[in-house]
C-alpha positions as CSV (number, residue, x, y, z in Angstrom):
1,X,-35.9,-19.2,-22.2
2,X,-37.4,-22.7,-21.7
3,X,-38.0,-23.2,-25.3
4,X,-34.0,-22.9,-25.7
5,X,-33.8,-26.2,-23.3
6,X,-35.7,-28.3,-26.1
7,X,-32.7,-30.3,-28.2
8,X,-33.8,-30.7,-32.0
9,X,-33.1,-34.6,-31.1
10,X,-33.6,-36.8,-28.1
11,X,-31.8,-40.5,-28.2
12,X,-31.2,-42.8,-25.3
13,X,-27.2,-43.6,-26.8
14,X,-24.9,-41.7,-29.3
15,X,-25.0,-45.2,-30.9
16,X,-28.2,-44.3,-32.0
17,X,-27.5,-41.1,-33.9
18,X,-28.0,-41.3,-37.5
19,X,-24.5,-40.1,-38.1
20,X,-25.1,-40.2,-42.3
21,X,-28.2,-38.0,-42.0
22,X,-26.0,-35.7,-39.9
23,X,-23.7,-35.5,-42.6
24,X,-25.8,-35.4,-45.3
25,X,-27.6,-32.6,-43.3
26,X,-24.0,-30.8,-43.9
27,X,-23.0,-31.2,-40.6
28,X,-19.2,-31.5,-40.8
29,X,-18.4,-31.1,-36.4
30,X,-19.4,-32.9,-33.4
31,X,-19.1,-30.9,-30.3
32,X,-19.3,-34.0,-27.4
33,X,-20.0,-33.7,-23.9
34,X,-17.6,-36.5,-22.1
35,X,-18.9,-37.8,-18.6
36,X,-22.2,-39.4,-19.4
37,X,-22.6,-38.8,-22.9
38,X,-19.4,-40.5,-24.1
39,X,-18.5,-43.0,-21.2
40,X,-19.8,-42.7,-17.6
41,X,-18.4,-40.3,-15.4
42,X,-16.1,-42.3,-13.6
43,X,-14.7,-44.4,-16.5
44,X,-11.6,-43.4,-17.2
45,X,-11.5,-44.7,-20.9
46,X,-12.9,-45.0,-23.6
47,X,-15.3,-48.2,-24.4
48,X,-14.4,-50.1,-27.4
49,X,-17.9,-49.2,-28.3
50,X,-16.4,-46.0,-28.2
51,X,-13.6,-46.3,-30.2
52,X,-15.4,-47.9,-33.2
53,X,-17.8,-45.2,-33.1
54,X,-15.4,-42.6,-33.4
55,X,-13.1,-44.2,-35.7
56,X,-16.5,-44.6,-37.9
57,X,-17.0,-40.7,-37.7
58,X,-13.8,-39.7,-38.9
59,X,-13.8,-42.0,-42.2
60,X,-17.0,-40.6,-42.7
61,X,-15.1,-37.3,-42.3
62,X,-16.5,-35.6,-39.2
63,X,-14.3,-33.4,-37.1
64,X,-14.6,-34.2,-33.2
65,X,-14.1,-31.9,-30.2
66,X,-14.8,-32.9,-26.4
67,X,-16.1,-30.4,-24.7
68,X,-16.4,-30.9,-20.9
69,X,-16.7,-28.7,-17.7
70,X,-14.9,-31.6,-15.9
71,X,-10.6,-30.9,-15.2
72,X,-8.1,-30.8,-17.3
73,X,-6.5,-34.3,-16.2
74,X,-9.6,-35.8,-16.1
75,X,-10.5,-34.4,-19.9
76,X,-6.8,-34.8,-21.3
77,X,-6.5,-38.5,-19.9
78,X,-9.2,-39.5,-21.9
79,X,-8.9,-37.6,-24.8
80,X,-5.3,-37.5,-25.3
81,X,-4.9,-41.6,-26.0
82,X,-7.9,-40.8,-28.7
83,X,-5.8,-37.8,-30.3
84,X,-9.3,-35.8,-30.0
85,X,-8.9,-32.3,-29.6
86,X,-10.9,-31.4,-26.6
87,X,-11.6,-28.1,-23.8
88,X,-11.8,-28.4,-20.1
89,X,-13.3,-26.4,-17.7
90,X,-15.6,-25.2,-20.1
91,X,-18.1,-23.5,-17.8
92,X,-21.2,-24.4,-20.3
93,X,-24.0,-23.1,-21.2
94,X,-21.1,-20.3,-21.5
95,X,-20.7,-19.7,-25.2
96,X,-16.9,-19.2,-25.5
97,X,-16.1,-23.2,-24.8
98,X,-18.6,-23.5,-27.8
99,X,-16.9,-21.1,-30.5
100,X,-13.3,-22.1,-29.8
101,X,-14.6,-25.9,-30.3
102,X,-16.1,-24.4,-33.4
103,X,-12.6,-22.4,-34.6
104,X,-10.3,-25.6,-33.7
105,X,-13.1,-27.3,-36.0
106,X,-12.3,-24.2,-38.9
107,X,-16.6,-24.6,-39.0
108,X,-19.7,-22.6,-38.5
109,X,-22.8,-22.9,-36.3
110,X,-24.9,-24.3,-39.3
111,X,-22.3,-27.2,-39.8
112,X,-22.0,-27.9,-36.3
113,X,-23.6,-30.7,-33.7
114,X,-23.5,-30.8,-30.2
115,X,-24.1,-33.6,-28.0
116,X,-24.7,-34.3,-24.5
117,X,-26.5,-35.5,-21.6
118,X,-27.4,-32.0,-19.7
119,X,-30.1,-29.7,-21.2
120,X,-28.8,-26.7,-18.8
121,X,-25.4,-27.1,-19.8
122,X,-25.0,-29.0,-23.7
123,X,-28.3,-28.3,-25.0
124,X,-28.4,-24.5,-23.8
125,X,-25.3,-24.2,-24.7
126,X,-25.5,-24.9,-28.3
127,X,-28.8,-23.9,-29.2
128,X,-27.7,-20.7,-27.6
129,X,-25.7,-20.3,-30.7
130,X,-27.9,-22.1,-32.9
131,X,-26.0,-25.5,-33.0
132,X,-28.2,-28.5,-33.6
133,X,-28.7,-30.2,-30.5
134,X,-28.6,-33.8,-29.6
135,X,-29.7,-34.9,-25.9
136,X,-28.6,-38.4,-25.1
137,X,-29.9,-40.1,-22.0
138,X,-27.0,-39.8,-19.1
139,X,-25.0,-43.2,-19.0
140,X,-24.7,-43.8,-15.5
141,X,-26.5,-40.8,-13.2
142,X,-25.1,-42.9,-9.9
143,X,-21.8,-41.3,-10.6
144,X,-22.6,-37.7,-10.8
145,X,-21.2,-34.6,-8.8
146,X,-23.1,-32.4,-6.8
147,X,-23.8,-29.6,-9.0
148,X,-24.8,-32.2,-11.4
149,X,-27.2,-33.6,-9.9
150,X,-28.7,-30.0,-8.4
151,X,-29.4,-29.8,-12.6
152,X,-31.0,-32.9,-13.1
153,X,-33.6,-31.9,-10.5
154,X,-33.9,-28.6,-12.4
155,X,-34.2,-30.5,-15.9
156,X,-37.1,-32.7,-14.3
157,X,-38.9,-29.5,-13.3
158,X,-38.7,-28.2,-16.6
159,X,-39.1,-31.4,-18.7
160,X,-42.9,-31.3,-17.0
161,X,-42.9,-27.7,-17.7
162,X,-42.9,-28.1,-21.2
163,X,-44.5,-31.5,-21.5
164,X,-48.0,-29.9,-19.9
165,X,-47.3,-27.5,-22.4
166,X,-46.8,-29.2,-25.3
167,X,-43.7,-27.6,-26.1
168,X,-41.9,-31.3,-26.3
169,X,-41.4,-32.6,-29.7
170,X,-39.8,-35.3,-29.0
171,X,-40.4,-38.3,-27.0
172,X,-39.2,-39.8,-22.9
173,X,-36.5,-41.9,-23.5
């Protein structure tokens, strides 16, 4: 079970993602977390960062869907500006959020990323179904909700877990 905690990548930004070798990988679909993977969890927009990011992903020709367990107005308000497709309430690790994501995509688990800030929720989920996995380091942790932060303590415990085990294979950020 731990083992399916361990992303195949570890970055401290998606601005450090190596969004070429993704492609040429054949990765066509980015599944994103939004509250501290994206923008923090209390910003309400998106960074123009952000934008330029994104706007790099789709002339490189990836397909994007935000995936959150957050509301709806909270998801739609920041997605809907971006015209990103994007799921609420998704109740990750869960795998249904995952395959409709996938479906809206038109792509399969081999050409599909996900990334996100939370291993028990983004990186479980999508290694669950055999999605590469890319854990960034949360934005801004001073902003996070109860049940939140209830799984970062969880994470920490398991991080050592498999560090004293050497079942990490890739580095702290």
């Amino acid at each position: 079970m731990l083992k399916k905690l361990i992303p195949q990548k570890n970055v401290r930004s998606i601005y450090e993602i190596d969004v070429q070798a993704l492609w040429s990988a054949g990765i066509r679909g980015i599944i994103t977390d939004l509250d501290n993977t994206l923008v923090g969890a209390k910003h309400p927009r998106a960074t123009p960062e952000l934008i330029d990011w994104l706007k790099r992903l789709q002339a490189i020709g990836f397909k994007v869907v935000i995936v959150s367990n957050n509301n709806r107005l909270r998801v739609s308000s920041f997605s809907e500006p971006l015209s990103i497709p994007y799921i609420f309430r998704a109740r990750k690790p869960g795998n249904m959020a995952f395959r409709r994501a996938m479906h809206i995509m038109s792509l399969a688990p081999e050409q599909t990323v996900v990334i996100g800030d939370q291993m028990l929720t983004d990186v479980l989920g999508g290694n669950r179904l055999g999605l590469y996995t890319i854990l960034v380091t949360p934005i801004h942790l001073a902003d996070e909700g109860f049940f939140t932060k209830i799984n970062r303590r969880i994470e920490k415990v398991a991080l050592s877990w498999m560090k004293r085990r050497g079942l990490m294979e890739w580095e702290d950020s």
